[in-house]
C-alpha positions as CSV (number, residue, x, y, z in Angstrom):
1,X,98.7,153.5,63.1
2,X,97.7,151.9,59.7
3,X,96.2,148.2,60.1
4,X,97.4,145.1,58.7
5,X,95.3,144.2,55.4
6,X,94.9,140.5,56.1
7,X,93.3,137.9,53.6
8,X,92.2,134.7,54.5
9,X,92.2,131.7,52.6
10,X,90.6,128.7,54.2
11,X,89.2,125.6,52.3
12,X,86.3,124.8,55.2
13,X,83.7,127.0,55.7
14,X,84.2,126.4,59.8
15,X,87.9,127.3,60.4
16,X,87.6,130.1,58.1
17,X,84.6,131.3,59.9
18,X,86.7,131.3,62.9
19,X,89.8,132.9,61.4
20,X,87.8,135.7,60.4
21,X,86.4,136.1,63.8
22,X,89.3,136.0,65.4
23,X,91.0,138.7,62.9
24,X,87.7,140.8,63.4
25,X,88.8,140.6,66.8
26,X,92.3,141.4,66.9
27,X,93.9,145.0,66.9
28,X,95.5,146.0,64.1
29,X,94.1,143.7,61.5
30,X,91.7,144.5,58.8
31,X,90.2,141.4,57.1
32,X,90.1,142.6,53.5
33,X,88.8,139.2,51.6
34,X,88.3,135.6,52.0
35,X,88.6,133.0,49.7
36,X,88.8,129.1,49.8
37,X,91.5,128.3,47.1
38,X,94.7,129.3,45.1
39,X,92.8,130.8,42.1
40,X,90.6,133.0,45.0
41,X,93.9,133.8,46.6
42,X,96.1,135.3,42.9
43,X,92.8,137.0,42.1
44,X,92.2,138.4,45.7
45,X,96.1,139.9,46.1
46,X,95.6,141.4,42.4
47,X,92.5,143.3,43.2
48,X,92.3,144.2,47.5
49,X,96.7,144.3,47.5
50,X,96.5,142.8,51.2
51,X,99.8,143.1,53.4
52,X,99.4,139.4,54.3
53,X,97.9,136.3,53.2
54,X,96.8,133.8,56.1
55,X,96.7,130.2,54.0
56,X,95.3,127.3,55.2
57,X,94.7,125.1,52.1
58,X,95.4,121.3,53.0
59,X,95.5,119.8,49.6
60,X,97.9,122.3,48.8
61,X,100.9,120.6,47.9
62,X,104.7,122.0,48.5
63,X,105.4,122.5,45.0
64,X,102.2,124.8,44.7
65,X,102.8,126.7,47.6
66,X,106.6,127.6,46.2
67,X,104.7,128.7,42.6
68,X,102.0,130.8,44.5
69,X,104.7,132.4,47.0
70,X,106.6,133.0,43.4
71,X,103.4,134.3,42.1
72,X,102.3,136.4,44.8
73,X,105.5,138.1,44.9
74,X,107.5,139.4,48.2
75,X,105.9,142.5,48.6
76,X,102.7,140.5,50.3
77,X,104.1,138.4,53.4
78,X,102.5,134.6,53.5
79,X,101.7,132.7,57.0
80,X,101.0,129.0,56.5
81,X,98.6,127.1,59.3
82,X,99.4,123.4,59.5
83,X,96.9,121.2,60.9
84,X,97.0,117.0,61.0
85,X,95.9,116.4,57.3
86,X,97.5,119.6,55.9
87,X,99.6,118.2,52.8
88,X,102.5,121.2,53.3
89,X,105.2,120.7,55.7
90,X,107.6,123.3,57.3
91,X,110.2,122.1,54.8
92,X,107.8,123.2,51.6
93,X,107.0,126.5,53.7
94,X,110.8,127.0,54.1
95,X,112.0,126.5,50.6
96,X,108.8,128.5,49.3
97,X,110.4,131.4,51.3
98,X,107.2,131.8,53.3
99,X,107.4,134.6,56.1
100,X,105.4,132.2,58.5
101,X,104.1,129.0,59.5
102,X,102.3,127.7,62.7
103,X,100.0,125.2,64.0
104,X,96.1,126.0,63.6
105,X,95.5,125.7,67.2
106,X,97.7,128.5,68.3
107,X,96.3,131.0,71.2
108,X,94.5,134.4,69.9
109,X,97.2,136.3,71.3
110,X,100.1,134.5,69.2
111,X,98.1,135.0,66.0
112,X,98.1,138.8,66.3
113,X,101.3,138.9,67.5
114,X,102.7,136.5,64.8
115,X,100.8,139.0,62.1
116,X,102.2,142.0,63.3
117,X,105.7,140.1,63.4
118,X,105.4,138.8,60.0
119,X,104.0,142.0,58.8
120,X,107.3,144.0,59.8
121,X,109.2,141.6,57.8
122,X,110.2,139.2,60.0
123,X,109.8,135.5,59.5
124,X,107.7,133.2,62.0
125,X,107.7,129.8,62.3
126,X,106.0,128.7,65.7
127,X,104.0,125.4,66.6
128,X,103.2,123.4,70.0
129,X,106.1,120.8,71.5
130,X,103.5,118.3,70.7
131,X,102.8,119.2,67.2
132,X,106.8,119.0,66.4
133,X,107.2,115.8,65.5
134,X,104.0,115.2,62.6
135,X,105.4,119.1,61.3
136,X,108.7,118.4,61.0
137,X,108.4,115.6,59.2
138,X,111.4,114.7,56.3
139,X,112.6,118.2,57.5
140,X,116.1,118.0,56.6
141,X,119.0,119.2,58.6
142,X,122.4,120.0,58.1
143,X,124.4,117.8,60.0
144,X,122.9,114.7,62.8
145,X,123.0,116.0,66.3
146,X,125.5,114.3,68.1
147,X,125.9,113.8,71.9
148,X,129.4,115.4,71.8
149,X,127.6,118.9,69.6
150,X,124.9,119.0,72.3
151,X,127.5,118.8,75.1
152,X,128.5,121.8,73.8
153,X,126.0,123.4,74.8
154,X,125.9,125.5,78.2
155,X,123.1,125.5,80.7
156,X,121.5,128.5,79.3
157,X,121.8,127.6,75.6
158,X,120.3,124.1,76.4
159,X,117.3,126.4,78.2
160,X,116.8,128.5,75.8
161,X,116.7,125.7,72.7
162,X,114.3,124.1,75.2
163,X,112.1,127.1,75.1
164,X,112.4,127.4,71.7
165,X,111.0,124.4,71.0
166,X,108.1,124.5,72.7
167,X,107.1,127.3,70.4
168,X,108.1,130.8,72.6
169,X,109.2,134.2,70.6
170,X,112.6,135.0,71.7
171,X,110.7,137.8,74.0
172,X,108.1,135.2,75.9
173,X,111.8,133.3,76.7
174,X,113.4,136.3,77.8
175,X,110.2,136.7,79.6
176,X,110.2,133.1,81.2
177,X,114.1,133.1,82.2
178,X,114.3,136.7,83.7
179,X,116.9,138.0,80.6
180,X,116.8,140.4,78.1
181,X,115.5,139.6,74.1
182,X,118.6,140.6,73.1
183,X,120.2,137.9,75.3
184,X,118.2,135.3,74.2
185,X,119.3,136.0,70.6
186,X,122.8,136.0,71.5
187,X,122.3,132.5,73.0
188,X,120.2,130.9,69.9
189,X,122.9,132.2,67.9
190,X,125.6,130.8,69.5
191,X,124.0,127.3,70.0
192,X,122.9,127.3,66.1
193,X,126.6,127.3,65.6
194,X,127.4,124.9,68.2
195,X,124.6,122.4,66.5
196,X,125.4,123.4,62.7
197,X,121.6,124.4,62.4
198,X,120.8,127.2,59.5
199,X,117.9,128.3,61.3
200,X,116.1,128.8,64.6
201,X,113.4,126.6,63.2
202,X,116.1,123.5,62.3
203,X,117.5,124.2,66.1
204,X,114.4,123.5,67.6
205,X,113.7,120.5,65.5
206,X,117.2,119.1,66.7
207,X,116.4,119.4,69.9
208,X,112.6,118.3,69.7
209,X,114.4,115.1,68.7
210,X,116.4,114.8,71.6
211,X,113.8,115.5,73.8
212,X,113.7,117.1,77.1
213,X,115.2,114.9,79.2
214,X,118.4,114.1,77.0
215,X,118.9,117.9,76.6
216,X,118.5,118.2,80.2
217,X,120.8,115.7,80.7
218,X,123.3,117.5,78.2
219,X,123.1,120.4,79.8
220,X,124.4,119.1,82.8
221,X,127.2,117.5,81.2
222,X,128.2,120.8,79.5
223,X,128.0,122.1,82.9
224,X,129.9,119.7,84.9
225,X,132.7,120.0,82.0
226,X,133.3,123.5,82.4
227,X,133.8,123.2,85.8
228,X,136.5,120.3,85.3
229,X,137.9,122.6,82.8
230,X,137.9,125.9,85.6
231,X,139.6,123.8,87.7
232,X,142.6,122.4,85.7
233,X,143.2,125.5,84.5
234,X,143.2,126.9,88.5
């Protein structure tokens, strides 16, 4: 099987260092360049034509990432690494059209994973429950989140939202609730419509903004509703 051609563009010597490493170490990639700026990155995709461009360039400003994505062009898939003093947000990476974005301190394991996922055209935009809050920053949504949408919601849904904002692929929730992947999209899709989110992404902002407890707390409500509803209608 052909490897990922993966370029790196880092703007301090020590996390590049280690994203290289870590790529070196990783099946299925093949670290074809690394550079420390935009200028490195345009001339770096014209001459090696990598597969997928790992950024993590913290001055870089949201309006620069949606001219280099426009630059680059679609055929080479973009991941963006946020860290605390990294200028993007997850709103500039979505309305650049980026095919990824994630918190620098994710595990080994969901960087190669996230690659591979990215690189089969698929988008991927995972970060810690902790991180959430400073990533989602000015993220805007599409409608508030009331307590009557998230009532909606039935146990599962409220479950699987939980999951999903703590950062889990649709198959490590799958995984972690005993159901199949295929499931666990059924159930983000229905509670995307329930909470008039446009993405998985928005849904799990909503609900890191409720936070566990109220969602728990929601969940039983939907819960003990549809039972008053079973009986009335027995």
């Amino acid at each position: 099987m052909a490897q990922i051609r993966l370029l790196i563009a880092d703007d301090r010597i020590v996390t590049r260092s280690g994203l290289v490493a870590m790529s070196r170490e990783a099946p299925g990639l093949d670290v074809i360049g690394v550079t420390q700026d935009v200028a490195g990155v345009l001339t770096a995709v014209d001459c090696l034509d990598p597969d997928v461009v790992l950024l993590n360039l913290r001055k870089l400003s949201g309006d620069s990432l949606r001219r280099l994505a426009q630059l680059i062009g679609a055929h080479v898939s973009i991941i963006v690494l946020w860290c605390h003093d990294s200028a993007v947000t997850v709103q500039d990476a979505l309305r650049a059209k980026v095919a990824g974005f994630m918190a620098l301190e994710i595990l080994q394991e969901e960087f190669a994973s996230v690659i591979a996922l990215v690189d089969r055209g698929c988008a991927a935009y995972l970060f810690p429950r902790e991180r959430i809050r400073d990533i989602s920053d000015g993220f805007p949504t599409t409608a508030p989140v009331t307590s009557g949408a998230m009532s909606t919601l039935t146990s599962r849904e409220s479950d699987v939202l939980h999951l999903l904002a703590g950062g889990m692929t649709n198959k490590q929730i799958g995984s972690a609730l005993h159901i199949a992947e295929n499931t666990v999209k059924k159930h983000v899709h229905r509670a995307m419509n329930k909470l008039s989110a446009s993405s998985r992404v928005e849904a799990a902002l909503l609900v890191s903004r409720l936070g566990p407890r109220e969602l728990t707390a929601h969940g039983r409500t939907a819960r003990g509703q549809q039972r008053s509803d079973l009986s009335s209608t027995s």
